[in-house]
C-alpha positions in Angstrom: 119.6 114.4 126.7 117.5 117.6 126.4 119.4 120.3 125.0 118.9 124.2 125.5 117.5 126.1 122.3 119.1 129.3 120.8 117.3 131.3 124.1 119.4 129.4 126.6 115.9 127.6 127.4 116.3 123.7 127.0 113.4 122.5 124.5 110.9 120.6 125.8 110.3 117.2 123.6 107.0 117.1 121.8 107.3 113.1 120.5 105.0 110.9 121.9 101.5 110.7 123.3 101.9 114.6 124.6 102.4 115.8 121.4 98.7 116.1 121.0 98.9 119.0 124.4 101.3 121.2 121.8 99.7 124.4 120.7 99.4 126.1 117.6 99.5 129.6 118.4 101.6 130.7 121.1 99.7 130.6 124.5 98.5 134.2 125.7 96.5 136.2 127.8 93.8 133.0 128.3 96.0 130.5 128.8 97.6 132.1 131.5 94.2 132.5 133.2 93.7 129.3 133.1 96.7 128.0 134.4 95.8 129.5 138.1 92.9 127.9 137.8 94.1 124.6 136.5 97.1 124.9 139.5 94.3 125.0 142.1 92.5 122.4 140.7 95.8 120.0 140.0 96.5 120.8 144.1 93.0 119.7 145.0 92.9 116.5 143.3 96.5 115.5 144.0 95.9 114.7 148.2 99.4 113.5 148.6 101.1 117.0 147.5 99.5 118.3 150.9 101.9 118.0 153.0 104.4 119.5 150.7 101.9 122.4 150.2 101.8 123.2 154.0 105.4 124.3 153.9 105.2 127.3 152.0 101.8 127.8 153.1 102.6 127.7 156.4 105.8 130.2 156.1 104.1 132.6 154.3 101.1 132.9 156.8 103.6 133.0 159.8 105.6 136.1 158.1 102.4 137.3 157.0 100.8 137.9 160.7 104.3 138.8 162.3 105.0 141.5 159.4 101.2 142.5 159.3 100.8 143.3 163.3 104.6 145.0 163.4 102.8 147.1 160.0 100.1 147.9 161.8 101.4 149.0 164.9 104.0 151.2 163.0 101.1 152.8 160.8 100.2 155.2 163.2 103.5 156.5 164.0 103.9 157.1 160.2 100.8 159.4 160.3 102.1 161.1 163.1 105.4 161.6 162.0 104.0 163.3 158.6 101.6 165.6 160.3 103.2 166.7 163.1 101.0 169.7 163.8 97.1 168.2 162.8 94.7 171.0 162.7 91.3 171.2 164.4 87.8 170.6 163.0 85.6 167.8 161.1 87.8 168.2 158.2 91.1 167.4 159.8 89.2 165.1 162.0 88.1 162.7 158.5 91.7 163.7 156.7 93.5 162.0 159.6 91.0 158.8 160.0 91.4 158.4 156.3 95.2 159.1 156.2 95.5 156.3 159.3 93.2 153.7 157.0 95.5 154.4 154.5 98.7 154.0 156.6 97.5 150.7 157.5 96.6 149.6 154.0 100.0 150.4 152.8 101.3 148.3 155.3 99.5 145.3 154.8 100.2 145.2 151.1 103.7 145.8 151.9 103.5 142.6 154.8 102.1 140.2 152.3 103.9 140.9 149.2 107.2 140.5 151.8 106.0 137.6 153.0 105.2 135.4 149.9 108.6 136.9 148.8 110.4 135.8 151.6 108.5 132.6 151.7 109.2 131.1 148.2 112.9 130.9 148.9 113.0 129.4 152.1 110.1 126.7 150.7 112.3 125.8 147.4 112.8 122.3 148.1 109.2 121.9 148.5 108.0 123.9 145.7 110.8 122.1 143.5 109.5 118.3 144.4 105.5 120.0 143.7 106.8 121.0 140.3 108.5 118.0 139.2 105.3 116.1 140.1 103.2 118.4 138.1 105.7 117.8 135.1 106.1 114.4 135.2 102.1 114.1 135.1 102.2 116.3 131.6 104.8 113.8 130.1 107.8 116.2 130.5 111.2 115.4 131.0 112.7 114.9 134.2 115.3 117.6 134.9 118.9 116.6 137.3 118.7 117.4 140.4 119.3 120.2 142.2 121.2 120.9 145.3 119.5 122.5 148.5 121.7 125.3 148.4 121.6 126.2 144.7 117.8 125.9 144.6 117.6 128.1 147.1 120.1 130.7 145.4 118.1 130.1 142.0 114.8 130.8 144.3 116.0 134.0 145.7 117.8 135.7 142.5 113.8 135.2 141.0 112.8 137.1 144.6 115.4 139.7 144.1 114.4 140.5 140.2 111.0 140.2 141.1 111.3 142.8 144.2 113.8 144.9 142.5 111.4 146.0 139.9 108.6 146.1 141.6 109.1 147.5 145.2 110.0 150.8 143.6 106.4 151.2 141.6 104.5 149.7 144.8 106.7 152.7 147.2 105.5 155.5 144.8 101.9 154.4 144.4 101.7 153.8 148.5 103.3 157.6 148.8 101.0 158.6 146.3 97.6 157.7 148.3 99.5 158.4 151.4 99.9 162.1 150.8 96.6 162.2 148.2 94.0 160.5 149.8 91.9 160.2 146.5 94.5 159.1 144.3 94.5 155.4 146.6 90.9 154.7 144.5 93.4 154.4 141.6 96.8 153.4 143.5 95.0 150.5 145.4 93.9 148.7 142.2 97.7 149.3 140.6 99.2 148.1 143.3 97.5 144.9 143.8 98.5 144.5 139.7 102.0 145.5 140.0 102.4 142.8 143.0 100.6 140.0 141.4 102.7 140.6 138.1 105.6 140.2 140.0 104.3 137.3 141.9 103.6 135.6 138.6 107.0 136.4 137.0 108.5 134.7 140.4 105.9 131.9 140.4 106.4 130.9 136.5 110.4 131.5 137.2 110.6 128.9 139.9 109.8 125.5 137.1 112.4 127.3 134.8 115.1 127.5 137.5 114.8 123.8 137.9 116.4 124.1 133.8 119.0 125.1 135.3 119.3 128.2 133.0 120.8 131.7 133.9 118.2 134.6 135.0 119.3 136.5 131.6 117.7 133.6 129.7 114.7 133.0 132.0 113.9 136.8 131.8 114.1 136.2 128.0 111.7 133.7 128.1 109.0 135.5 129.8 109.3 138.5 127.7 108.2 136.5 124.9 105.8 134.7 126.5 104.6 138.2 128.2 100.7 138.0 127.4 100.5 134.4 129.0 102.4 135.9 132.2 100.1 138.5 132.3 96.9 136.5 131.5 98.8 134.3 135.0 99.2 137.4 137.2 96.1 138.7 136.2 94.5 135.3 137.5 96.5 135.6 140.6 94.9 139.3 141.4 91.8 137.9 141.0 91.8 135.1 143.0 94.0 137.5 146.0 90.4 138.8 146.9 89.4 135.9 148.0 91.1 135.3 151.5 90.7 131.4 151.3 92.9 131.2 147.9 95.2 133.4 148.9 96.5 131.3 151.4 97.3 128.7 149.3 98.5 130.7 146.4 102.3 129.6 146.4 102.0 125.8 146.2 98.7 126.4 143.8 100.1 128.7 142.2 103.4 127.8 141.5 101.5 124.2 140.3 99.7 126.4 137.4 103.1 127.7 136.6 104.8 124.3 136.1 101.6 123.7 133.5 102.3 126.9 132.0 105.9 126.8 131.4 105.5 123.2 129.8 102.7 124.1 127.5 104.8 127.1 126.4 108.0 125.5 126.3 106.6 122.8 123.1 105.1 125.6 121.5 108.7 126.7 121.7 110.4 123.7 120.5 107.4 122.4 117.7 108.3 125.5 116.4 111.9 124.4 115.4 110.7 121.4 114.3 107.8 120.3 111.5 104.7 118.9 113.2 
């Protein structure tokens, strides 16, 4: 029976022939990195997790295009709506182009970081069977079962911390190069940073809601392992700029996140414990 530790986190076991995968030093900023890319790599050598991987895949590109085109369509009426008066001239002429790119930007962030949101809880089942495959391929233990209905409540409490922390920051940095044109230079980049932080925190979240654990001691958990998350979100924003990745960035990503939490998780537990 695997027992939670003094975080609320049960302890991965380290016995056995995956005792030799245990780090010595606390996985950070590189190991997180590397998880993406070792969660697209597991995805593309595993051929029979496809056709769970087309679920949330295929929810989050449907929500992506509906959202996106409604986005882009209510753009304009944004601009308009701020300057109700435009002026005359080249000046006003390249101030309102800009302001209209802008509006459209903003919108499209918004769309995807909704949609990937949206689509992780309504693909939980899927995601959940990917993540015990990846985890069973490590050697870790096999958690009970979970029922459609909690999974899917576990799934969207992550969604809800996740958005709750950052839709504020992403609102004030799109308001900020909305109304200051040159500010987006810098707002862009944070934004993109600020949603693929989130998107990490949800993606490593979803193999620790499997545990079974409240969202007090899963939020505990990634605060210590914060550099790793980071080093994971980082990865994640990275990879976003390229469009063919980004579509599969929940099931892949989500796959890195099961490695990551495991490797974590025995550094954890050989720490309360002599090698």
């Amino acid at each position: 029976m695997i027992t939670p530790d003094a975080s609320g986190v049960p302890a991965a076991p380290v016995q056995g022939p995956s005792a030799a995968l245990v780090p010595f030093e606390r996985p950070g900023f590189g190991a997180g990195l590397k998880a993406v890319l070792g969660g697209y790599g597991y995805l593309f050598r595993t051929p029979d997790l496809w056709p769970l991987a087309l679920v949330p895949t295929g929810i989050a590109l449907v929500l992506s295009i509906v959202l996106g085109i409604s986005g882009v369509k209510l753009a304009p009426a944004l601009v308009a709506l701020i300057v109700k008066e435009p002026g005359t001239g080249a000046l006003w002429t390249v101030l309102g182009f800009v302001l209209q790119v802008l509006s459209v930007v903003v919108m499209l962030v918004a769309a995807l970081a909704t949609s990937f949101a949206v689509a992780k809880p309504l693909s939980g089942p899927a995601l959940e069977r990917m993540v015990r495959r990846a985890e069973a391929d490590m050697g870790a233990p096999t958690w009970p079962e979970v029922g459609l209905l909690d999974d899917m409540w576990r799934a969207l409490q992550s969604s809800l911390v996740a958005l709750a922390v950052t839709a504020p920051i992403l609102i004030m940095l799109g308001l900020l190069s909305f109304f200051f044109a040159p500010m987006s230079v810098v707002a862009f980049p944070l934004q993109l940073a600020v949603a693929a932080l989130g998107g990490a925190w949800d993606l490593c979240d979803c193999p620790l809601s499997i545990r079974g654990v409240p969202v007090g001691a899963r939020i505990d958990f990634v605060r210590r392992n914060i550099g790793a998350v980071m080093g994971f979100g980082f990865g994640l924003a990275l990879l976003s700029f390229l469009p063919c990745t980004l579509l599969i960035v929940l099931p892949a990503g989500v796959l890195g996140a099961a490695r990551l939490v495991v490797l974590l998780e025995r550094y954890e537990a050989a720490g309360q414990q002599p090698r």
